[in-house]
N, C-alpha and C positions, 0 to 999 in steps of 0.2 A: 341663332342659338346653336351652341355647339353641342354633337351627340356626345354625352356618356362613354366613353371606353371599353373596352371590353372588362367582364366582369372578371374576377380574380377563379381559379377555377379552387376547388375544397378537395381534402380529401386525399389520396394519394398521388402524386405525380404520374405522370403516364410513363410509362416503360420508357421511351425511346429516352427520356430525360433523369434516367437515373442509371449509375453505373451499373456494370455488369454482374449481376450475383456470382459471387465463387466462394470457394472455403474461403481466403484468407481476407476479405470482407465480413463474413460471417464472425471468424474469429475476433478481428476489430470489433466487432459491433457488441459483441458479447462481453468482452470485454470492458469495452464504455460498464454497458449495463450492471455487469457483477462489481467492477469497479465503484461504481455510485450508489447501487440499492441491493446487491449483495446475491451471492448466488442465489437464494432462495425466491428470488425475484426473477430469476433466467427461466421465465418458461417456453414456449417455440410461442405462442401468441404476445409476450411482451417482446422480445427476440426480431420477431416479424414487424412489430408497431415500430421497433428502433431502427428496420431497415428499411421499413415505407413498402412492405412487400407483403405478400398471403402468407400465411405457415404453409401452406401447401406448395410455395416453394421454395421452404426453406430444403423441404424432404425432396426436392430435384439434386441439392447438392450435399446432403448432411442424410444419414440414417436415421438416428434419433438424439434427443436429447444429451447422450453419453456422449457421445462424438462430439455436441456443441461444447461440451464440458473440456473433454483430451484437447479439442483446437484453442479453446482459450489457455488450458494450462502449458500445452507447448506455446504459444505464442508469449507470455509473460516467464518461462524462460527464455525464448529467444531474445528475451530482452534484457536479461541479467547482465549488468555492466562486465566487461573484461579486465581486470584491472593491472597496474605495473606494481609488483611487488617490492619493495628495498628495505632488504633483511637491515642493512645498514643504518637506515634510517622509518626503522617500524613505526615510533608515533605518527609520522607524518601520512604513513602506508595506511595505518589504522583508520584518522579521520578521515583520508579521503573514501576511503572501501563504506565508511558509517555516511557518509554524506550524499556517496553516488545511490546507497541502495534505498537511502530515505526518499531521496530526489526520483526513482522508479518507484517505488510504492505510492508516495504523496499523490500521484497520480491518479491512480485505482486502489483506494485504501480500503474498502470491503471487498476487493478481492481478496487480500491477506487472507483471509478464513477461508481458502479451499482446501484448506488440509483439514479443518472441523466439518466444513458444510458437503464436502465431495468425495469421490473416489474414482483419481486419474487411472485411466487405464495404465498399469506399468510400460507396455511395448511403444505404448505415445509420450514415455518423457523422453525430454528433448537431452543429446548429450550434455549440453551446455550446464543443464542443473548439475550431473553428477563430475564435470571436469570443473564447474565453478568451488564447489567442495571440495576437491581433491586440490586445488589450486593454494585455496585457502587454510587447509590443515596442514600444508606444503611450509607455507609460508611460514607458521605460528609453529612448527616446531625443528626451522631454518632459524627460528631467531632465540631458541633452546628452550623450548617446552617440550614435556612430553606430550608422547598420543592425547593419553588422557586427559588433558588438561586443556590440548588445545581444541579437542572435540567440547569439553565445558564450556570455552572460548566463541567458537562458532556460535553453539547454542543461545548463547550469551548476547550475541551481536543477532541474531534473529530476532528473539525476545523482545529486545530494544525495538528494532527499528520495527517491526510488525506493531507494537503495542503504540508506541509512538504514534504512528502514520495513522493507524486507525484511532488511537483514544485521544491524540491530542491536535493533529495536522487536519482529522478528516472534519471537527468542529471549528476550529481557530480558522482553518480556510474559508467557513459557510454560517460566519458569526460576524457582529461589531465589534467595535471597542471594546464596549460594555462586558456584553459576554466575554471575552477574549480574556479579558481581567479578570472575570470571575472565576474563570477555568483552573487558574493557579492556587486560588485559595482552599484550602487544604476542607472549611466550611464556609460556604458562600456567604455571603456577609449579609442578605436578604433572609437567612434562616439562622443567621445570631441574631440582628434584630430582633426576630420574631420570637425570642426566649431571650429577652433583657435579663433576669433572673437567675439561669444557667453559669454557674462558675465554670468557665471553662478560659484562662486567662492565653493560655496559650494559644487557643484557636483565634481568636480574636485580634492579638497581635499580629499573627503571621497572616489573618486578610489585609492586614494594615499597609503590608509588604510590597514593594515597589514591582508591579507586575513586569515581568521578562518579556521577549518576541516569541514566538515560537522557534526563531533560529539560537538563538541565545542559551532558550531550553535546554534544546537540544544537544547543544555544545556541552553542557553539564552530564548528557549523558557518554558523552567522549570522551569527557574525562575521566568519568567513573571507569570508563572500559580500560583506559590504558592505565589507572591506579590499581584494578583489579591485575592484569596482563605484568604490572610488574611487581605486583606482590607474589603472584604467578613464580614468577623468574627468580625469584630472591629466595621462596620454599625449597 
């Protein structure tokens, strides 16, 4: 008869087997967590569960809470894509800049609300936020907008892809078929049902409506941007 194995051990891993705590582990890790269930969920005890480690030492390498907060927001601007501008060729400039910043966000889509849910310390944003701005207000009135329009522009393209990322990529990612399709109809087709009676002819048709991908969506909203952009240019 052969012995049993050793038994699995519970619990947290032993030090020697997990990497080395520092900020920019921390940062990652908080990250994940604001990313997925939203800052209001980053506490030092949920924070610690996702690093396999005490809260107590989290405070060997972080002050308080606030800090955990500045490392995660510099760290997702370090992440803001770089982009290659051609004034010559803007539509093309446009979807890609709408594409790469969906494709960062889709990632950590309850992050997007640290501008509702937080307060970055100013001396921790990272330059990259404020030359990725200057880059892009650069661009949008290199291809003849003014200031002002092209600051409506930017805002414009945040709007989007923040709202996006989070009301439509953060479900469609962590849904079926089923739901997926449901998402598009303007009244879910399980609460027309439920009021057969309800004249409402149009809601009813457009659940009928051949449901889209979420990339496909999205492309609708690219093209809204550059039909706005060149109504823009023609005022």
């Amino acid at each position: 008869m052969t012995s049993p194995g050793p038994r699995p051990r519970r619990g947290r891993p032993p030090a020697a087997e997990r990497p080395p705590l520092d900020r920019d582990r921390i940062a990652r890790a908080a990250l994940r967590v604001a990313g997925e269930e939203g800052f209001g969920a980053l506490t030092m005890r949920r924070l610690a569960e996702e690093l396999a480690v005490t809260p107590r030492a989290l405070y060997n390498c972080v002050k308080d809470r606030q800090e955990v907060v500045d490392l995660t927001a510099r760290l997702m601007m370090e992440r803001l894509p770089r982009h290659v501008y051609d004034v010559d060729d803007w539509r093309s400039t446009v979807r890609r800049i709408y594409r790469a910043a969906r494709e960062q966000y889709r990632a950590v889509p309850r992050a997007t609300l640290i501008s509702l849910d937080e307060q970055v310390t100013p001396a921790e944003i990272h330059p990259a936020r404020l030359l990725h701005t200057e880059e892009m207000l650069a661009f949008l009135c290199a291809i003849g907008l003014g200031l002002e329009d092209a600051v409506h522009i930017r805002g414009r393209f945040l709007q989007d892809v923040f709202a996006f990322t989070l009301l439509i990529d953060y479900r469609y990612d962590r849904s079926d078929e089923t739901v997926r399709a449901l998402m598009q109809q303007p009244v879910p087709a399980p609460w027309l049902a439920a009021h057969p009676d309800l004249d409402v002819p149009h809601a009813r048709a457009a659940a009928g409506l051949p449901a889209l991908t979420s990339d496909a969506y999205f492309e609708r909203y690219v093209d809204d941007a550059i039909v706005l952009i060149e109504h823009r240019l023609r005022s």
